[in-house]
N, C-alpha and C positions, 0 to 999 in steps of 0.2 A: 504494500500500500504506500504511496506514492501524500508529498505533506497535502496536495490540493484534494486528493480523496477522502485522506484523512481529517479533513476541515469539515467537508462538505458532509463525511457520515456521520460525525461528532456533534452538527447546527442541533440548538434547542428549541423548543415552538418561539420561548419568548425572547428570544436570543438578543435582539434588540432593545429592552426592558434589561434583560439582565447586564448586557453588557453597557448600558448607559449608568445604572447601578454601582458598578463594578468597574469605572471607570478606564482607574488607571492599571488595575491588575491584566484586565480584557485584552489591552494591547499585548503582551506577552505571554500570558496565559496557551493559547493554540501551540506556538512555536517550543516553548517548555515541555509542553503536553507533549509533543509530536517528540522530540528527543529521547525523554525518559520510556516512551511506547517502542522506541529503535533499539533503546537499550537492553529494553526488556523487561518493566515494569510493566505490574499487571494495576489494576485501580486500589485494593486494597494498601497493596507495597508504595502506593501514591501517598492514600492517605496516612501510613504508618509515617512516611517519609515528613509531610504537613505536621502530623502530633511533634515529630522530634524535632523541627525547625521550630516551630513554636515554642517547645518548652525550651531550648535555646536561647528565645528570645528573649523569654523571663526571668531565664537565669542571669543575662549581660543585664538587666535592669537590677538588676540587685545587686549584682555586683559593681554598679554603676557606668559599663559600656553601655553609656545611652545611644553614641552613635549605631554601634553593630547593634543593640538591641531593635532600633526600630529599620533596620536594614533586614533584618532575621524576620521581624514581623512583617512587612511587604513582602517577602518573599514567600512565606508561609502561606501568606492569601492567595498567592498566584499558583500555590503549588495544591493550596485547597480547591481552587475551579478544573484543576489539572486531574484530578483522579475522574470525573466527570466527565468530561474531554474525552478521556480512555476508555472509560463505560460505555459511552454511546458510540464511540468507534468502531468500537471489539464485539457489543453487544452484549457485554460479560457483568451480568449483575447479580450482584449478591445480595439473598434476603436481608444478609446483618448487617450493608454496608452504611444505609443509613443512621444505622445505630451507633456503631463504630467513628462514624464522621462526626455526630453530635455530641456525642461522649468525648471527641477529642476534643473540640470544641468547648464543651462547660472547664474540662480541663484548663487548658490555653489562659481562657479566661478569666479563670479564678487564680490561676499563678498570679498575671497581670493585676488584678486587683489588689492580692495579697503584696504585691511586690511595690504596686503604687502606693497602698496604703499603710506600708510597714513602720513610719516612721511616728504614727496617728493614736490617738488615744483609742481601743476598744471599741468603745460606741460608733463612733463615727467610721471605722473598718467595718463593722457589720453593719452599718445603714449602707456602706457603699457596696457591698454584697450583697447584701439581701433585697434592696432597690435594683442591682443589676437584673437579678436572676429570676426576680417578676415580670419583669418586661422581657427576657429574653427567652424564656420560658413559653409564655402565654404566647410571644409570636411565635415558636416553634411549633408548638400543640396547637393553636388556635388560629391565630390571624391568619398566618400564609392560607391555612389550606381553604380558607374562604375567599381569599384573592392569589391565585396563583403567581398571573402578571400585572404586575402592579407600575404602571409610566409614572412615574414622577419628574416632575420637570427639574431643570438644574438645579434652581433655589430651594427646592424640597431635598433633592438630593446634601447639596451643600451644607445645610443646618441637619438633618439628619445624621452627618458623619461628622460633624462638630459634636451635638452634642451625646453623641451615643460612644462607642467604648472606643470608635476609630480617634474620636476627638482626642480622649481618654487617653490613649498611648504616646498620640502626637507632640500632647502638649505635654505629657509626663515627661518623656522622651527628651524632646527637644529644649522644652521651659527648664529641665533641669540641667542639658547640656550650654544653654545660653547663658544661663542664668546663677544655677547653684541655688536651687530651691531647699532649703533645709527643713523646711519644715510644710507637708503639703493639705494641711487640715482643712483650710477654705476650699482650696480646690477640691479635696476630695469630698466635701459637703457640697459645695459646689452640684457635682458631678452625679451625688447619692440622689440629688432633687431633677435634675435630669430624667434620671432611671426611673422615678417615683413616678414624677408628670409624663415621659412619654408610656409607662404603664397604663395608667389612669386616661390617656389618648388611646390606647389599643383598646382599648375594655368598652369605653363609652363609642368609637365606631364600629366593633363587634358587635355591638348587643344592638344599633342603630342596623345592621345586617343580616344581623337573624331574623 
């Protein structure tokens, strides 16, 4: 199979929706895919490959490579559309694959939280977890599967990855490589009220769709 084959058996219905989404990973996404598929990765060995990039990622954050940490975290995303890619390729789906991708997933991101929030009193690390994992929970179980493709315009897109966990890493990341953040209590409260109100926005256009 040849890469323009490989594109073409790989397209998703919403592929245009996801990939406007998915902005910046989209671009390189296909061409990665298509490598690791030459190599000999199969989708599974993809996303094993996504879980170990990611928790990499969390590890350079605490240990304060903020740059490689958010280097490792891009790359993990690209390598997360990448198992997919390979699925629809190949045709090669696994009952448990979606289980295994989510579960890396809650993974990944509870490192991140733990890792942004490590330096925080208690309270305020558990509001910023347990505010995360309502909101991202309920759209896993709930909201996607009643909008599959979902167009959101740029400006939707834009504040959506501000204030949701892509925002989260960015400014972790980066505000503390600019900056030397010592202490990250507002933000991470901040961030907990985020998670809260876009929850409390999923729930109240759910129940507006049932």
């Amino acid at each position: 199979m040849n890469y323009k084959e490989f594109v073409l058996s790989s397209t998703r219905e919403d592929k245009l929706a996801n990939d406007k989404t998915h902005f910046f990973s989209s671009l390189l996404s296909n061409q990665l895919a298509f490598l690791l598929f030459k190599i000999g990765f199969t989708p599974n060995s993809v996303t094993f490959l996504f879980l170990l990039l990611g928790i990499s990622s969390g590890i350079f954050l605490i240990y304060e490579k903020f740059i490689f940490s958010y280097l490792f975290w891009r790359l993990h995303i690209i390598i997360d559309m990448a198992d997919g890619i390979i699925a629809r390729a190949t045709s090669k789906f696994s009952r448990s694959a979606m289980g295994f991708d989510r579960s890396n997933h809650i993974i990944i991101n509870l490192l991140f939280l733990f890792a942004v929030s490590a330096n925080v009193d208690n309270f305020v690390q558990y509001f910023l977890v347990c505010s995360f994992l309502l909101s991202y929970l309920f759209s896993r179980n709930y909201f996607e599967v009643k909008q599959k493709t979902i167009h959101f315009s740029n400006v939707k897109i834009f504040l959506k990855n501000v204030v949701g966990l892509e925002g989260l890493v960015f400014f972790s990341t980066i505000g503390n490589f600019m900056f030397d953040i010592s202490n990250m209590f507002f933000f991470v409260l901040v961030y907990g009220l985020f998670f809260i109100i876009t929850f409390l926005l999923k729930l109240y256009f759910f129940i507006r769709l049932s």
